[in-house]
Rosetta silent file (secondary structure, phi, psi, omega in degrees, C-alpha in Angstrom):
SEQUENCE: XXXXXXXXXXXXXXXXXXXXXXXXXXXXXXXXXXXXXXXXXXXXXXXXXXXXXXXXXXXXXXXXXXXXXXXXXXXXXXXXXXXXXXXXXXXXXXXXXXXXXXXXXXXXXXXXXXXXXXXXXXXXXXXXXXXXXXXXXXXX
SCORE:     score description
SCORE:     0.000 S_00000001
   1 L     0.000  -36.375 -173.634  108.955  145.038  103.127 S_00000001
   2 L   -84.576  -14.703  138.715  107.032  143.353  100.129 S_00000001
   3 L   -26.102  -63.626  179.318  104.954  146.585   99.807 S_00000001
   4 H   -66.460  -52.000 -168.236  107.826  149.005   99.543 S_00000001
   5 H   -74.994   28.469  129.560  109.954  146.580   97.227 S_00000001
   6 H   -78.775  -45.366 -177.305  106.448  146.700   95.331 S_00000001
   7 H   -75.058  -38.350 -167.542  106.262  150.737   94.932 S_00000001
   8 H   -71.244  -29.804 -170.477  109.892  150.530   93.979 S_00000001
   9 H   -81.092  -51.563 -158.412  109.329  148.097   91.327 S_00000001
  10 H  -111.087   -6.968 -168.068  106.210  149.641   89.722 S_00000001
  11 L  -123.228  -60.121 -171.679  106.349  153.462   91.151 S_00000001
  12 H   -31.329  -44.580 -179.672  109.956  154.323   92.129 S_00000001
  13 H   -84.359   13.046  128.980  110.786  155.741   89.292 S_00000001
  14 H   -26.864  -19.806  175.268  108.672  158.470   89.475 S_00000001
  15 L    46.473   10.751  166.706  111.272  159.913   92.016 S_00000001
  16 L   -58.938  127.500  177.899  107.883  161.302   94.414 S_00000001
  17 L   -60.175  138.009  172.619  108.902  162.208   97.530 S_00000001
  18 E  -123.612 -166.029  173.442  107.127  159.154   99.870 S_00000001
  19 E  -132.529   97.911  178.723  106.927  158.864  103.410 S_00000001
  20 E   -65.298  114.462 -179.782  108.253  155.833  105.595 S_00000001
  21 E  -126.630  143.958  137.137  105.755  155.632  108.635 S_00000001
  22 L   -99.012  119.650  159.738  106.410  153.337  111.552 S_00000001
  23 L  -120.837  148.968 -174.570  103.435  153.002  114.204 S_00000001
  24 L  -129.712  139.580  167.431  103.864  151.336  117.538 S_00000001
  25 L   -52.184  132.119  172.685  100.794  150.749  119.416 S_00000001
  26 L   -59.415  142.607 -139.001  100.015  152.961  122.325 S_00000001
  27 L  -125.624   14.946  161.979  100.741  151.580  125.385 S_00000001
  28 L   -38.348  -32.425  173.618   97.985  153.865  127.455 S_00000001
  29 L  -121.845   33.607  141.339   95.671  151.132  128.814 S_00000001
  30 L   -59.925  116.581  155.297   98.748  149.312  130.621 S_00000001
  31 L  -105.382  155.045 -172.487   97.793  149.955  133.973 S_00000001
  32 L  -125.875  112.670  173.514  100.674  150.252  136.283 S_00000001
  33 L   -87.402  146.805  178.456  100.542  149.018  140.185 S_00000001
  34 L  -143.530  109.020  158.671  102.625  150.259  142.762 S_00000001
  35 L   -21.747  -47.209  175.800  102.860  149.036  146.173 S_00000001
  36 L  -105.969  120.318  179.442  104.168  152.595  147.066 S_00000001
  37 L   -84.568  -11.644  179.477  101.704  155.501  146.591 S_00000001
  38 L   -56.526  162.296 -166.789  104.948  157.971  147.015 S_00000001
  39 H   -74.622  -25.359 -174.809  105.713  160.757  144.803 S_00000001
  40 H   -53.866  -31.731  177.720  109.413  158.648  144.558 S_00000001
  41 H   -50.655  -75.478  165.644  106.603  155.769  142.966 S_00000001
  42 H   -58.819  -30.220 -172.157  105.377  157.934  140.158 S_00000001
  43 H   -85.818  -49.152  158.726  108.360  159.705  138.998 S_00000001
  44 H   -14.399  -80.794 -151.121  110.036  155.623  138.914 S_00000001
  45 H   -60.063  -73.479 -160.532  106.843  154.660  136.386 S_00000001
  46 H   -52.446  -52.605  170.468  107.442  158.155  134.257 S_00000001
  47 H   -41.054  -39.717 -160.544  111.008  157.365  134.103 S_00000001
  48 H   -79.032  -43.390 -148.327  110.194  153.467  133.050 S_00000001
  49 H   -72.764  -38.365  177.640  107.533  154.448  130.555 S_00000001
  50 H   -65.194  -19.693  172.801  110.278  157.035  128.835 S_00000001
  51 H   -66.042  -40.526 -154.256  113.001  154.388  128.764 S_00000001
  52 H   -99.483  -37.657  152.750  110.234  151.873  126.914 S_00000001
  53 H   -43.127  -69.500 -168.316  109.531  154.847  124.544 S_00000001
  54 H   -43.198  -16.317 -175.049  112.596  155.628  124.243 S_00000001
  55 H   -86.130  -47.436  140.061  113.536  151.887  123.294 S_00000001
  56 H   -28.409  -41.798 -179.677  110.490  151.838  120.665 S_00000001
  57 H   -90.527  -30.559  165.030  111.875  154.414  119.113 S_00000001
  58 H   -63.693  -46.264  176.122  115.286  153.525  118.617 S_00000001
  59 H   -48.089  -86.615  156.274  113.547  149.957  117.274 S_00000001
  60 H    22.796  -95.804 -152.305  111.731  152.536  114.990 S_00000001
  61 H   -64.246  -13.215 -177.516  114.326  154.078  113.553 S_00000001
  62 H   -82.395  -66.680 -156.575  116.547  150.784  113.072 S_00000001
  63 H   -58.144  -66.235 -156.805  113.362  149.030  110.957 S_00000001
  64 H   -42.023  -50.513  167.577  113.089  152.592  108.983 S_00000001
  65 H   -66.530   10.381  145.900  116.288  152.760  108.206 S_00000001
  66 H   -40.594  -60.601 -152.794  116.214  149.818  105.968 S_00000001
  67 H   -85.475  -34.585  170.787  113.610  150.875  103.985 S_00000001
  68 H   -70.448   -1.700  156.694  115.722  154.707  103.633 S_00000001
  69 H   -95.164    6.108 -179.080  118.858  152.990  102.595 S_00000001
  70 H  -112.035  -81.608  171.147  116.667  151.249   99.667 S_00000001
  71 H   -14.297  -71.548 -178.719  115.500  155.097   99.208 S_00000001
  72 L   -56.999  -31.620 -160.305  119.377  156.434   98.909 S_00000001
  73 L   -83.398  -20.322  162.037  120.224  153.647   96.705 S_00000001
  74 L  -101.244   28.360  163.321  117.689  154.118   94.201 S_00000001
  75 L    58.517   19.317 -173.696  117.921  157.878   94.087 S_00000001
  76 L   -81.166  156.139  173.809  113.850  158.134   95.847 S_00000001
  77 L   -95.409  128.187  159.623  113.122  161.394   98.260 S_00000001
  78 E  -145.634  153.819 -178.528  112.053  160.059  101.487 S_00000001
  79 E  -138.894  146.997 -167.744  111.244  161.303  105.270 S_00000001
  80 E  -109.706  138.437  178.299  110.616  158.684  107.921 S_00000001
  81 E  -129.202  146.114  159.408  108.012  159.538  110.545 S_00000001
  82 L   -94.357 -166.090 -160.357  107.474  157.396  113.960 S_00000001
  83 L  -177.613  149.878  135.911  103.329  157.498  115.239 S_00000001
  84 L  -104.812   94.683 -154.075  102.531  156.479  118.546 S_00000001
  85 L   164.066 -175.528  167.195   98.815  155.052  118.299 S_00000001
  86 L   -77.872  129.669 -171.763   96.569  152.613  116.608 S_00000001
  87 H   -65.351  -57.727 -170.515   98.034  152.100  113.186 S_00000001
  88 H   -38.873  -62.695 -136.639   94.807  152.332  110.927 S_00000001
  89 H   -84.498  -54.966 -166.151   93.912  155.495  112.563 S_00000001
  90 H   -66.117  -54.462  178.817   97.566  156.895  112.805 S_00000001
  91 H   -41.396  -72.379  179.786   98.420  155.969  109.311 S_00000001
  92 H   -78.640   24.791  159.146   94.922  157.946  108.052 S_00000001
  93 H  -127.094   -6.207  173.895   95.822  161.544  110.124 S_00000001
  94 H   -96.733  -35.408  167.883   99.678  161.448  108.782 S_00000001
  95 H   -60.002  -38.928 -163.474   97.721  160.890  105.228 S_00000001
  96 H   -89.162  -48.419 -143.750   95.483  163.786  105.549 S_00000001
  97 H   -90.860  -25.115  174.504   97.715  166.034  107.674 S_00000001
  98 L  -102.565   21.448 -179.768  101.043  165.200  104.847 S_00000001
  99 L    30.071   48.284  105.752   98.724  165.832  102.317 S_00000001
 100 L    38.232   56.116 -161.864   99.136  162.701  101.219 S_00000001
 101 L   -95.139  -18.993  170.201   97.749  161.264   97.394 S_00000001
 102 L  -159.645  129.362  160.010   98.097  157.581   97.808 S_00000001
 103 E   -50.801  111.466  152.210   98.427  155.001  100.532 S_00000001
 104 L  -116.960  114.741  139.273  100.513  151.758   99.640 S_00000001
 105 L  -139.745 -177.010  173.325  100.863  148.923  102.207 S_00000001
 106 E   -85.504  148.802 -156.590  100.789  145.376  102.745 S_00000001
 107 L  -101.016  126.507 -179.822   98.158  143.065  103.371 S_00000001
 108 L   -88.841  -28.013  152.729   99.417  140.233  105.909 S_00000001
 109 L   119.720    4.794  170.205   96.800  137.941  104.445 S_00000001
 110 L   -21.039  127.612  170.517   94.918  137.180  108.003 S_00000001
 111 L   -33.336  167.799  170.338   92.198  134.523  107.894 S_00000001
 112 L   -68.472  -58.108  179.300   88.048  135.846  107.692 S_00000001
 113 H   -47.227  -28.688 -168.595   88.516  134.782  111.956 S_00000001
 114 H  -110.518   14.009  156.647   91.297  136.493  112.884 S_00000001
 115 H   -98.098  -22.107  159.888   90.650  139.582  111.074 S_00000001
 116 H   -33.401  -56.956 -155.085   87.201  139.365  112.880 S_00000001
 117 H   -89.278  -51.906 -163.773   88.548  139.066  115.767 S_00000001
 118 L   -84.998  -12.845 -172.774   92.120  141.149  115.978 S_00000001
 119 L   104.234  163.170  142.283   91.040  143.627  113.162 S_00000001
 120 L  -117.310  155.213 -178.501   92.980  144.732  110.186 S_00000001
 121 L   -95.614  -12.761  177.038   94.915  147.781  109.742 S_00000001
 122 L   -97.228  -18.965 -178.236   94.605  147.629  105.743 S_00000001
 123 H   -74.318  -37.701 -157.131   90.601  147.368  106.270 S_00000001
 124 H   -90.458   -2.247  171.789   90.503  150.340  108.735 S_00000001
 125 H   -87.752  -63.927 -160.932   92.645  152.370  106.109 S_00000001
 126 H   -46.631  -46.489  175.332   90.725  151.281  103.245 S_00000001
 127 L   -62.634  -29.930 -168.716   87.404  152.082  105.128 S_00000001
 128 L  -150.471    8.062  139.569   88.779  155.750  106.355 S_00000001
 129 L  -121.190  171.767 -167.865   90.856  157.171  104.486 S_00000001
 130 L   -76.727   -1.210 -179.699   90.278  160.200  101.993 S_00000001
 131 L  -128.707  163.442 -143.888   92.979  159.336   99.559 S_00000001
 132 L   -90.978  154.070 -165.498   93.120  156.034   97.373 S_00000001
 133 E  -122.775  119.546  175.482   94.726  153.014   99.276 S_00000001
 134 L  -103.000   91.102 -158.185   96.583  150.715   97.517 S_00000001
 135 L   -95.754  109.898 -176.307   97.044  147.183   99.406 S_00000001
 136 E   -80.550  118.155  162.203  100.071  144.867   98.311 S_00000001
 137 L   -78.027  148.472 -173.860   98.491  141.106   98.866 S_00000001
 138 L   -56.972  174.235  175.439  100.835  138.410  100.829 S_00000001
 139 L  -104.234  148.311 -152.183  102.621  135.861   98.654 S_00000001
 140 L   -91.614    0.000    0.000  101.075  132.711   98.284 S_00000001
């Protein structure tokens, strides 16, 4: 949130159409055991895994809708996209593929260890994408 109420403060009034992205990590190397090898087994799991999309996405669209009632109320053009994926990576193919001229998000301010170790998603933008990335720092 202190990203977007940052572009609003210093950008919004520019009226540039932006783009609200939500990514939820892919949930592909959950392996799923089954007791039962039956075809009744497998269609169960495909059923489970669209209810836990389907549940992600409604979560989606609840957070999104925050930030596009903040949009309406300040007169900004915006379209909300969900991603299913690794966020750095998902974030920099909805930049290049929306043609895209500048990234803003927020930094959550992880330590030097735990961005070692878990990663950051503002490093792996900054590092790969092709248009300039602008990175909101946490508040002290």
């Amino acid at each position: 949130m202190r990203a977007f109420d940052w572009y609003l403060e210093n950008y919004g009034q520019d009226k540039q159409e932006i783009i609200l992205l939500h990514v939820y990590n892919s949930i592909d190397h959950v392996t799923q055991y089954s007791d039962d090898d039956s075809e009744d087994a497998s269609e169960m799991r495909v059923d489970e895994m669209k209810n836990i999309l389907k549940a992600a996405n409604k979560q989606a669209k609840g957070m999104l809708r925050k930030f596009e009632d903040k949009c309406k109320k300040v007169e900004l053009p915006c379209r909300s996209k969900i991603e299913l994926g690794t966020p750095g990576e998902a974030i920099c193919k909805v930049a290049k593929d929306e043609n895209i001229t500048c990234i803003v998000l927020g930094n959550r301010g992880l330590g030097a260890f735990r961005r070692t170790i878990l990663g950051s998603v503002s490093d792996h933008v900054v590092h790969h994408s092709r248009v300039p990335v602008l990175i909101v720092p946490p508040k002290d």
